[in-house]
C-alpha positions in Angstrom: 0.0 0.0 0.0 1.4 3.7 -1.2 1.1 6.6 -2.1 -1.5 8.6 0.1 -2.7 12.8 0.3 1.1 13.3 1.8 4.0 15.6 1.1 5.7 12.1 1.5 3.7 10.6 -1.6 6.4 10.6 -4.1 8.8 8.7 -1.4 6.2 6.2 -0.5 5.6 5.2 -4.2 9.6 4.3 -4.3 9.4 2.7 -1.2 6.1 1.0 -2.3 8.3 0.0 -5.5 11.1 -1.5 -3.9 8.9 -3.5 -2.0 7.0 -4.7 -5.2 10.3 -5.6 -6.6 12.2 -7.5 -4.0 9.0 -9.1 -2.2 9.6 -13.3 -2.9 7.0 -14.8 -5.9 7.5 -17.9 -4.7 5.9 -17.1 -1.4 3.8 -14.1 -1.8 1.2 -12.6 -4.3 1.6 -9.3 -4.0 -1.1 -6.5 -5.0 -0.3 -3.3 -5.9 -2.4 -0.8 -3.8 -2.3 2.9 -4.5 -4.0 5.6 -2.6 -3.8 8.6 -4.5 -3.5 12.2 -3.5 -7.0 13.1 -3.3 -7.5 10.0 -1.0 -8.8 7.8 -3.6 -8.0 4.2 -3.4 -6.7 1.8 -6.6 -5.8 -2.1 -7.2 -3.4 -2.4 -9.6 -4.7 0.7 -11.0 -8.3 0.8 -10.9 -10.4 2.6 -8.4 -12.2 0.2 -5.5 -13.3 0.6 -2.6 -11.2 -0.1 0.5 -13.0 -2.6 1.6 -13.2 -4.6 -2.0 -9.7 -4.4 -1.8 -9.3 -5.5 2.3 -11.6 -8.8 0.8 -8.5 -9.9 -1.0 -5.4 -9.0 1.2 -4.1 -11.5 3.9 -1.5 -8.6 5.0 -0.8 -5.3 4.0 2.9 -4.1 3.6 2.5 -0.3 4.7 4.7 1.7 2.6 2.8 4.8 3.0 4.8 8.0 4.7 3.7 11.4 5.8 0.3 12.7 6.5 -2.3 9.7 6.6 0.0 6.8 6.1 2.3 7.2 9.1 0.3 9.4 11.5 -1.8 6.7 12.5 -5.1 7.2 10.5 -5.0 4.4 7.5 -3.7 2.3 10.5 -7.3 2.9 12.1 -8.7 2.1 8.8 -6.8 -1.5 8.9 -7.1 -1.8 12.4 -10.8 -2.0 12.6 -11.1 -4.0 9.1 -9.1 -6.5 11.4 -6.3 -6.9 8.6 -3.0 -7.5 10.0 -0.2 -4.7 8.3 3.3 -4.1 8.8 4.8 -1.8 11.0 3.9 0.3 14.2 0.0 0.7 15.0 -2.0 4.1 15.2 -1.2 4.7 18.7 2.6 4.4 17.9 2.4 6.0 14.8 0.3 9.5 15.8 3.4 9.8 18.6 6.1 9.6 16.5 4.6 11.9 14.6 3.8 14.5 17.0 7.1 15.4 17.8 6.9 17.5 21.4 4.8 14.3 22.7 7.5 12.4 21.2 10.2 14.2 23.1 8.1 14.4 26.7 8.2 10.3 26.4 11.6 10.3 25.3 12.3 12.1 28.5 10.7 10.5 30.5 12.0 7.0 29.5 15.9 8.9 30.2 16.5 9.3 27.2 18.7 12.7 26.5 16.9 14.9 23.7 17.8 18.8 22.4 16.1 21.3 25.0 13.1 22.7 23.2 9.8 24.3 23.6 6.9 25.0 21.5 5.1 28.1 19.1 1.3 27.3 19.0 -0.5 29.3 15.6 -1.8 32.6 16.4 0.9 33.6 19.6 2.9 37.0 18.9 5.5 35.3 16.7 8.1 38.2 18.0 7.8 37.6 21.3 8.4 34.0 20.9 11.2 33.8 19.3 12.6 36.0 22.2 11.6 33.8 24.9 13.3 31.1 23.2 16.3 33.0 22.6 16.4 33.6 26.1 15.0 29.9 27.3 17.4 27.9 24.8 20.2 30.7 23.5 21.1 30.7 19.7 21.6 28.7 17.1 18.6 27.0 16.5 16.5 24.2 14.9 12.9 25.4 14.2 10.9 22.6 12.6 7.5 22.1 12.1 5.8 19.8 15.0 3.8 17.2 12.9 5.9 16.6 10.1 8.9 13.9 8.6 11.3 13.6 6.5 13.4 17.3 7.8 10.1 19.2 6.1 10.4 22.8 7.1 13.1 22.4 8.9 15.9 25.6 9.0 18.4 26.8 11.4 18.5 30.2 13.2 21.8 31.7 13.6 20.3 35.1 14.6 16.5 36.2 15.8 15.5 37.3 12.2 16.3 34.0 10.6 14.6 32.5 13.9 11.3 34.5 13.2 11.2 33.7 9.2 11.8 30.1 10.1 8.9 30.3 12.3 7.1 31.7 10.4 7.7 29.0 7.7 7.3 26.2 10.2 3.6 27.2 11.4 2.5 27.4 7.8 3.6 23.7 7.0 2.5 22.3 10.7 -0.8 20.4 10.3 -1.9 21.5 13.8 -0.4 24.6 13.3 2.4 23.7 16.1 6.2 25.1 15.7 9.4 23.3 18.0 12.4 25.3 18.4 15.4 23.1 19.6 18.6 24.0 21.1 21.3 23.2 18.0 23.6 20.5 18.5 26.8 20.7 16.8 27.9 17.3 16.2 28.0 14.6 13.8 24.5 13.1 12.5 23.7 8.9 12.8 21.0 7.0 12.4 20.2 3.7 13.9 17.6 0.5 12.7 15.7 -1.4 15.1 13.9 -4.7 14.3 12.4 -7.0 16.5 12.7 -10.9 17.0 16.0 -10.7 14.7 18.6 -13.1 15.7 17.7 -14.3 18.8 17.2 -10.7 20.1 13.4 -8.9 21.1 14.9 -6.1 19.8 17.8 -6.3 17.3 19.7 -2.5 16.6 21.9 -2.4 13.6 24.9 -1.0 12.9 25.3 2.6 13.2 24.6 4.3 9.7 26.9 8.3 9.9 25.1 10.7 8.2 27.5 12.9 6.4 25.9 16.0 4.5 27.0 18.1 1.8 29.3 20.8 3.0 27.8 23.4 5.0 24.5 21.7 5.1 22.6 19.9 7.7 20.7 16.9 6.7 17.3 18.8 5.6 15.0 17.6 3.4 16.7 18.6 0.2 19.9 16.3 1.2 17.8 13.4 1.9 15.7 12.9 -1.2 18.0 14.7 -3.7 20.5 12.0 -2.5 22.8 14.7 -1.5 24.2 13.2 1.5 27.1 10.4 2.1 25.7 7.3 4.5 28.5 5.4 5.7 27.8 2.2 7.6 28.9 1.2 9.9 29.5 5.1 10.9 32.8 6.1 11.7 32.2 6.0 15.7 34.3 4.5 18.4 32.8 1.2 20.2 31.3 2.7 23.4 29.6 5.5 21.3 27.9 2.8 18.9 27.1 0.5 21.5 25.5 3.4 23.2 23.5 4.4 19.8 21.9 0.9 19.6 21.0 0.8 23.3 18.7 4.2 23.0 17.9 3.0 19.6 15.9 0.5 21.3 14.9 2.6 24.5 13.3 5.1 22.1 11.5 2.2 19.7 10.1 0.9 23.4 9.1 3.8 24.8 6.7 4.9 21.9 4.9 1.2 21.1 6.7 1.0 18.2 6.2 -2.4 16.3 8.3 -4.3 14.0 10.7 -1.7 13.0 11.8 1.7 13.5 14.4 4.1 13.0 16.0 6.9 15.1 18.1 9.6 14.4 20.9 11.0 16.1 23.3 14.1 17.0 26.6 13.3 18.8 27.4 16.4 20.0 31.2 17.4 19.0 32.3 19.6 22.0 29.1 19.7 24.8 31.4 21.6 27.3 30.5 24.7 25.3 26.7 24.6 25.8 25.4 26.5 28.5 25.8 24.4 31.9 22.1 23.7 32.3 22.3 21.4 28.8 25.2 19.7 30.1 24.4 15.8 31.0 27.7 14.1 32.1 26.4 12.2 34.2 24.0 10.4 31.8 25.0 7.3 30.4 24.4 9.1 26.9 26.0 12.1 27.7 27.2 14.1 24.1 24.5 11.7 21.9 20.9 13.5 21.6 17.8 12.0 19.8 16.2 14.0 17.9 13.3 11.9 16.6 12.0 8.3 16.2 11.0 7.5 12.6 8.0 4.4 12.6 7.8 3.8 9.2 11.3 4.4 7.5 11.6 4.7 4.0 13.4 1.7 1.8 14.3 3.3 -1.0 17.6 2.6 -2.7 18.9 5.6 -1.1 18.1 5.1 2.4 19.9 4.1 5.6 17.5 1.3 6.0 18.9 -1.1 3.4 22.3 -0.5 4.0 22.2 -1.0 7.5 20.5 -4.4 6.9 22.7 -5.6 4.4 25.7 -4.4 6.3 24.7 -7.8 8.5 24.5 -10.2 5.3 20.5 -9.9 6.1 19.5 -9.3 1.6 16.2 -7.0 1.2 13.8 -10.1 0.1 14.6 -11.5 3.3 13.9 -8.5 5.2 10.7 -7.5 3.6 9.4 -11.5 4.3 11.1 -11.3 8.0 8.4 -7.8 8.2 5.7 -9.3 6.7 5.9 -12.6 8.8 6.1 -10.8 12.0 2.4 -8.6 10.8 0.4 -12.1 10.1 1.5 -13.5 13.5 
């Protein structure tokens, strides 16, 4: 299933493809199901009715992202048709996607995110971005609260740039909701979580570095324009990798996540110049940050998701029936 009324609709059709092309014959039938952006439902390219289509599906392989597909609303839809799909349900999924509830769990579980607070539609924009110069302290990270894939997303070096990006944020947000985070200078990874994988409830693979173009973070232009290096395993020493995977997993557990995930990280390069109250040397993650929890990660060619799983000799037709397998049970 792809496609959907999603910024994200273009990604989930490659994702849906890949999925289409490595799934096994010799085990699985696969139907192509595409929901277009008006919300209009197709098999194999004809309109019908979702449940016409549910009458014929023993599992659906969610390859929808964004708006719709990810937020937990087709996972209602499937959920009370009673057909099992991959993935995380809509509980798991509206969290993820609502990014300051994301981060309050995250925090509560002890898990170290960026210091952040949120701009609500219709508050005096201005004033705002004062407080959080004065809560937080420049540079930083204002992002749209409801959204994926770095959408929205700019950097505020100085309160003009801080009030445009606001600006820009609360026009994209869904629910109209703006987070401003505390910037972390560091290096960017990203780590894969599936369950019942090798023995393991919850199997992390290796950590994938994200390294962007020069003088670019990794926004949404560098990951779909391809314009970013992914090196895997990243280029960390062994205490910070082990450390990666362990929150990797924290974070999957603390949202309900199901089946897979995948989280992304900032390991801070020099954390003794943040102001003392965001210093955390005493955590067992001091100097690596979350920044958010992805439920329903893209597998296009281009993503960290298949080259973190073939880093470990798992192949992608394997993968996709490992997914599957753990939806029907």
């Amino acid at each position: 299933m792809r496609g959907g009324p999603s910024s994200e609709y273009e990604i989930s059709l490659k994702t849906g493809e890949a999925a289409l092309a490595n799934i096994n014959r010799q085990k699985y039938e696969p139907l192509d199901i595409l929901i277009d952006k008006k919300g209009i439902w197709y098999l194999w390219g004809f309109p019908a009715a979702p449940e016409k289509i549910f009458s014929n599906v023993d599992v659906i392989f969610n390859a929808m992202h964004g708006e719709y597909g990810e937020d937990g609303k087709v996972q209602q839809i499937l959920e009370a048709h009673k057909i099992p799909f991959t993935g995380s349900g809509a509980y798991a999924g509206a969290l993820a996607m609502q990014k300051r509830m994301a981060k309050d769990i995250f925090s509560l579980a002890g898990i170290l995110t960026p210091p952040a607070l949120t701009i609500k539609r219709g508050e005096n924009i201005e004033a705002s971005a004062a407080k959080a110069v004065r809560k937080i302290s420049l540079p930083l990270v204002v992002k749209p609260a409801d959204r994926v894939s770095s959408i929205g997303v700019t950097v505020a070096r100085n309160i003009y740039e801080l009030i445009n990006g606001i600006i820009q944020a609360l026009e994209i947000s869904n629910g109209g909701e703006t987070l401003i985070e505390k910037y972390i200078d560091g290096r960017e990874a990203t780590c894969v979580v599936l369950e019942d994988f090798r023995g393991q409830k919850h199997y992390a693979f290796p950590v994938v570095e994200i390294v962007p173009a020069k003088n670019k973070f990794f926004d949404y232009e560098s990951k779909n324009k391809h314009l970013a290096q992914k090196v895997c395993p990243g280029r960390f020493d062994v205490e910070t990798k082990a450390k990666i995977e362990k929150v990797a997993v924290a974070a999957h557990v603390s949202l309900g996540c199901r089946h897979y995930s995948r989280s992304d990280f900032i390991v801070a390069k020099n954390e003794k110049n943040y102001p003392r109250a965001f210093q955390n040397k005493q955590r067992e993650s001091a100097g690596i940050y979350l920044l958010e929890l992805n439920a329903l990660p893209a597998l296009t060619e281009f993503s960290s998701l298949p080259k973190a799983v073939e880093s470990v000799g798992l192949n992608f037709p394997n993968f996709l029936d490992h997914i599957l397998m753990l939806a029907l049970r």
